[in-house]
Every structure is written in C-alpha cells, then in structure tokens.
Residue, then its C-alpha position, 0 to 999 in steps of 0.5 A: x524531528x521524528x522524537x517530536x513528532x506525535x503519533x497520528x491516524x491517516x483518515x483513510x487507515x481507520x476506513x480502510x486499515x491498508x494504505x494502497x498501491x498507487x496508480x503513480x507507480x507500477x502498482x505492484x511487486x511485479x515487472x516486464x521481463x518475466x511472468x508467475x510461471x517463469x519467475x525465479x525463486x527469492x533465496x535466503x539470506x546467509x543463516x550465519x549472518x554478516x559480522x559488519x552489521x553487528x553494531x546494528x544488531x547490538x545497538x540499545x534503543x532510547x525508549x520515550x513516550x511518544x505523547x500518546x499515554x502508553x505508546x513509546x518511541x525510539x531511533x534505530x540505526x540501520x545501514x543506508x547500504x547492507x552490503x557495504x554498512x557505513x556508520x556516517x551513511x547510516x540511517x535513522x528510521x523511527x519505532x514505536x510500540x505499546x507493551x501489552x497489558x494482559x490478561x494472559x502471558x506475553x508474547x513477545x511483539x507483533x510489528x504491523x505495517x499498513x501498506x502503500x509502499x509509503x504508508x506510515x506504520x507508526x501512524x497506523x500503529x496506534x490504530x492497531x493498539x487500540x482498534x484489534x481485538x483486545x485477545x491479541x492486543x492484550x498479549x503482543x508489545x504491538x509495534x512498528x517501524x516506518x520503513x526507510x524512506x516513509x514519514x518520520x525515517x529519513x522521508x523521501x521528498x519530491x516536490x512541494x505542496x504547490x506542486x503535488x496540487x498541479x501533479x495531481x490535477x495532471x489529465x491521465x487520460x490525454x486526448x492528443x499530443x499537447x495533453x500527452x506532452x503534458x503528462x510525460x511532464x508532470x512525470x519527468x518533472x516528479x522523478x527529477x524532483x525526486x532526484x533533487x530532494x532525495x538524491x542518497x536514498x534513491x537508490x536504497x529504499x527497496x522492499x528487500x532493505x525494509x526488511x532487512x530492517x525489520x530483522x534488526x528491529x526484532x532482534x533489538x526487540x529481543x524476539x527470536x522469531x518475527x511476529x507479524x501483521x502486513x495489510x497490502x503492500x505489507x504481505x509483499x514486506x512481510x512475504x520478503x521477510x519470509x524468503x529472506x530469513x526463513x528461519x527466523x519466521x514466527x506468526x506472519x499475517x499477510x492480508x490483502x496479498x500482493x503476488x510478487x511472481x507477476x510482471x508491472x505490466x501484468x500487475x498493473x492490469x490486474x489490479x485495473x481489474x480489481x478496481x472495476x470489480x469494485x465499482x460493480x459492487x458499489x453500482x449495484x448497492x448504489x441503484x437500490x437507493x433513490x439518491x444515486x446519482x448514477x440512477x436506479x436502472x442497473x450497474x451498466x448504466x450507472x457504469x454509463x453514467x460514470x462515464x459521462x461524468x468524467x467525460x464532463x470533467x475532461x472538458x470542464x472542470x467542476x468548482x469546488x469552493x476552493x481555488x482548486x477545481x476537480x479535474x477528470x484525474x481528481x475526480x477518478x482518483x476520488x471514486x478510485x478512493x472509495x472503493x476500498x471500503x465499502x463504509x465509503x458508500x454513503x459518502x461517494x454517493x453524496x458525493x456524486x451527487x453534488x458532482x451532477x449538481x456542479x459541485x466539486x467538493x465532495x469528490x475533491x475530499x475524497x481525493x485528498x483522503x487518497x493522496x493524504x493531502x490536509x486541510x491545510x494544503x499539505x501532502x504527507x510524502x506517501x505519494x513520494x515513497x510510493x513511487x520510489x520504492x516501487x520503481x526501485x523494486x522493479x523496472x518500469x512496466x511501460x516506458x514510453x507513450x508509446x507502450x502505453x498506446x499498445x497497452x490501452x486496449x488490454x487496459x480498457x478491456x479489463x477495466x472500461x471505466x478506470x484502465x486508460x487512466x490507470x495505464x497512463x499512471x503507469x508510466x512514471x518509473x519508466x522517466x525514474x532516474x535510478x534503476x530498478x535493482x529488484x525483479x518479480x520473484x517467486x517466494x517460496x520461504x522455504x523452511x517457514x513456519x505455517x504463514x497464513x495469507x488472507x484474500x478478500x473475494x472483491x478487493x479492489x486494490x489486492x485483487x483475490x487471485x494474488x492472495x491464491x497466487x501467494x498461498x501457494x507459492x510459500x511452502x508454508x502458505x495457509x489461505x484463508x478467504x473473506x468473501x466480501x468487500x473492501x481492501x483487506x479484512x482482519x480487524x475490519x468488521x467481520x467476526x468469522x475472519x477476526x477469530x481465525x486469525x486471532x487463532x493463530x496469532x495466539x496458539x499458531x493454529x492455522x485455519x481449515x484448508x479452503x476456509x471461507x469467511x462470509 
C-alpha cells in the first residue's frame, strides 16, 4: 500500500534529476502520420468545467507523515475515465508535499515531476525539497503526485523480476532471422504481460489524464493557478498542462523539453542523435586521461573502440560475478546511462575498463541504475509505465521488422554508435494491445502566463532543438539556454542557470530574450 510506503531517491535522479525516455517505447511525444509543420494544435479544455467531476475536485485529502521528518502524504481520488467518471472505477493516485518553512511569505505550491514517463515524483520529491535552492524551497509547499499508472498510483505491471532480466538482456541488434524472432518475442511477450497484469488501465494512462490529474491536485491544494517544475517527459506533462487549462497556468519550468509537434519516427531518430552528441563529448573528455580504455587518440577512435566492444559482446557475453552476464543490449544500455550526466564520467570510464579486462560488473551496475533494477534483483515498474503511456499517446513509430530494416540507415547515419540498437527498441508499441488514443500536437496554450523552457545544448535524452521547437510554439514560451552537458539543468550545478530560474519562480520575472548560460 502507498500509505506505508517511504519516500525514496532512485540513484539515478540525484546524478541526473530527470528520469528518461526509454528506448523500449517510442521515445518521444511524437508519431508517424504527422510532422512540426503539419501537426494540429492541442485546444483547451471547456473553462466552465465538467459538473460530474465535482466530487474529484471538492474531495479532502487525509494528510499523514510519510516517515520522512517534515514530508506529508495523502490519497487522491481521480476518475479512471474523465469522460465518463465512475466512482467504483476510480482511481487512487499517491501525494506528497513538504510545506515551506520561510524565511519569506508563501507562495502557494510548486508540483514537480522528474520525467520518464514512469519516473516516481514522490520519490524524486524529497530530492527537490531538500536538493533546490533554499530561496525557492523556503517559499513553495513543494509537492508531487505519482502519476496514474507510475510507483505507488495504482502501478502498471508486466512481467516479474525473473522476466524483466531476460527482456532486458534481449539482442536489440539481431544479426539474422532467428535473433529477430527473438526480439519480436520479447516485445509481444512484454505487451501481453502487460495486457494481463494491468489490462483496466491500459488503456488510461495517457499524458493528457495525468494532467488532468494534476488540475485536481492543484485545486485541492487550494491554488488558483499551477506552479510547476517538469524534467524531461515532464515539460510534455507540464506543456499539456498548458494547452489543456490555459487559464489556470501560473510559474511553469519546463526543462529538458520534449517537442510534442514531432512523429515517433522523427522523435526517436532524434533523440539517437542526442545520445551520439553525448558520447562525442564524453570521448573527448575521456581521451585526455590515461585510464580510457577507449584510448588517448581521438573521439573517432575511441568511437572505433566502442564498437569493437559491442562487437565483442555480440559474440560473447562478458562475466559479471553474478549469474547474470553482460550482453551487447546491457552493456549499451549501460554506456547510454551514463550519458546523462556528465558526473557519470569517472565511473563509465572505469567501467570500460573492467569491460576490456573481462569484467562485466561495472557496465551491469550502470545498467540497473538506468532500469531501476536493485541489488536485490527487483525492478521498480519504471520500464512497464514507460512503454504504456508512450504507446498509448501516440501510434507506434514502426511496426514491424520490416519498418525497422527501411529505417536503419537513417538511424546508423545519425547515430553510428547507438542507432541500430535504439531503432530495434522502437519497436514495442507496434506489438501493443491498446491503441494509441493520442497524436503529435503542437502546443500553443494560448492565453498562458510567460512559461519558461529550459534546453541544455548537448543532451543526450532532450536533444536542444526541442526545447527551441517548444519555445516557440507556446504563445507565452521563454527560452532559456544551458550551453553544457548532461540531461537537464536547473538545480544541476550551474549558478547562471539556478538564478534565472529561481527569478521566475519567485517574482514571475522571465530571463533576457536569447539568454545563454555557460
């Protein structure tokens, strides 16, 4: 049960503050039957509201300590269907705040959510009480809701531990026709597992529900307007937000933006790019020390190198101490993992070098950070929330094995390194069992208060064009540039970026038109 549940950090949101978009869905908020130019606008909701969901919105929420000094926790009710609310249908998703301590006025409550989709915002909520900066902490309630379908709100479930070990070990870059059966196996067998465990909320837990959901959260919060911080699959959370319920739209930090105008395809492709950016920066950091195990010539050949690794494990998986070994599919999800945070440097170094001297604990570790696997072999249900919302907000962006042969070359040619595995990963929703009830929308949010976007110049995840993308289409859209690494930026180390932010979220004030952050 949620109420006994303590609150907890996944180690991966204190490097990264900003789950991920996992390459075992579409990876994005886009799909195939449309592009930017060409995408429909999203358009508000009704400003008189919905008398059927009175109840939802007049409900009194049970406050108890969360068993962390000064964090509280509650249930809130939410309809399963908001078209048509049925109380025995309803759903129970999990709250938390910590009310602000001063010095200075309150006000009001500031929601955050990390990303994923299926990223915990409860858990990354104690990172956010106690990790932003005290100026803004002092004067926000800081809260959260895990949305419908994630952690401790009525979690989506696929497969068990035992299987989410296979699956993940799965080749995602088959070399003949036995390896491809394999892998559409692991897929159908991922979406019927879902379809089994989960089969009534399938088909509701799309991005535009969640935040419908965070409306009547605000409102039993008793805030007029939403106050808001979205990491990654967060600003497409907190952009709906927008476009759905203009009029309700206070401070709203969207950082490390998604474009939800884009198709899956393009999407998908996109952020393979992003990842590839990554690794050149890391390479070039990585050939200035003398432990690189990809070498000390250049970032080609350590490229070169990686390959060769991959390669390597294609053909024979590496020992990890463990009964586990790592495969190709682990050992790339594990460079892909550390990617979003350049903190993450030192420890992907070293563990490349065990890689090259046989052993395949380090890379494994990283791995697990990634899938949110524990040492005790559990899975949280990240990966299962994951691929449900993205493949219900959008139709797949490829669909057979075949689409997935006629992509590859666009795929390899945007990223040599990571597009064949990352265009075989994107074939999941096309084997999902409900379909996509959303399509790639522009979101103009017409009407909104000044919302300010953050994009970081080499994220590997949200790659910096979306967050342009973005920006411009809100009518209200700010920009603000963090030319740097790493998945993200606000409460992330950088000053330049912490006060510009910080500045709006206290006094409303939008940064410079064109400001850079270095």
């Amino acid at each position: 049960m949620y109420s006994k549940s303590p609150l907890r950090i996944p180690a991966i949101a204190l490097a990264v503050a900003g789950l991920l978009l996992s390459g075992c869905s579409s990876g994005g908020p886009g799909h195939s039957a449309a592009a930017s130019t060409t995408a429909s606008s999203l358009g508000p909701l009704p400003s008189a509201g919905d008398a059927s969901l009175a109840p939802y919105y007049t409900q009194k929420l049970n406050w108890h300590s969360c068993g962390v000094p000064g964090f509280e926790c509650a249930t809130m009710k939410a309809p399963l269907d908001y078209a048509h609310p049925v109380a025995a249908d309803d759903l129970k998703l999990a709250v938390a705040r910590k009310k602000a301590a001063g010095p200075g006025a309150r006000l009001g409550s500031l929601l955050v959510n990390p990303g994923g989709p299926g990223g915990s915002a409860i858990d990354y909520l104690q990172y956010a009480a106690l990790g932003y900066p005290a100026p803004v902490t002092a004067r926000y309630d800081m809260a959260a809701i895990d949305p419908r379908g994630v952690a401790r709100s009525e979690p989506v479930e696929c497969l068990t531990d035992a299987q989410m070990d296979a699956f993940t070990a799965v080749d995602t870059t088959p070399d003949d026709a036995a390896e491809t059966g394999k892998l559409v196996t692991a897929d159908t067998g991922f979406a019927a597992g879902c379809a089994k465990r989960s089969a009534k909320l399938l088909g509701h837990v799309s991005t535009v529900e969640s935040a419908r959901d965070m409306d009547v959260l605000r409102a039993l919060l008793g805030d007029d307007k939403l106050t808001y911080v979205g990491k990654s699959y967060g600003t497409f959370l907190g952009a709906t937000y927008a476009g759905l319920f203009p009029q309700r739209v206070g401070r709203l930090v969207l950082d490390g933006a998604m474009d939800p105008s884009v198709s899956a395809l393009d999407s998908s492709r996109t952020q393979a790019g992003g990842f590839e950016t990554a690794f050149t920066a890391f390479a070039n950091d990585c050939i200035k020390h003398t432990d690189c195990a990809l070498g000390t010539k250049s970032a080609d050949d350590a490229g070169h190198r990686l390959d060769e690794l991959f390669r390597s494990l294609d053909a024979k998986p590496l020992p990890t101490g463990q009964a586990r070994q790592l495969t190709e599919a682990l050992g790339t999800t594990g460079v892909i993992s550390a990617m979003y945070d350049e903190g993450s440097w030192p420890t992907l170094r070293a563990a490349l070098a065990k890689a090259q001297q046989g052993d395949g604990a380090g890379l494994l570790k990283l791995s697990d950070e990634y899938y949110e696997r524990d040492s005790s072999g559990k899975y949280s249900n990240l990966m299962f929330a994951n691929a449900a919302v993205n493949c219900l907000d959008l139709p797949p962006a490829l669909s057979s094995p075949a689409d997935v042969e006629r992509a590859l070359p666009s795929f390899r040619s945007t990223s040599p390194h990571f597009g064949t595995g990352l265009a075989w990963a994107s074939l999941i929703c096309g084997y999902w069992t409900v379909p996509a009830t959303g399509k790639p929308q522009r979101i103009e949010a017409k009407g909104a208060a000044p919302i300010l976007v953050v994009g970081t110049i080499r994220d590997p995840a949200t790659p910096y064009s979306w967050a342009e993308s973005l920006a411009s289409q809100l009518s209200s859209g700010h920009l603000l540039t963090y030319n740097g690494d790493g998945h993200t930026a606000y409460g992330r180390g950088s000053d330049c970026i912490d006060t510009a932010v910080n500045l709006y979220l206290l006094e409303g004030t939008t940064p410079p038109k064109n400001k850079k952050c270095d």
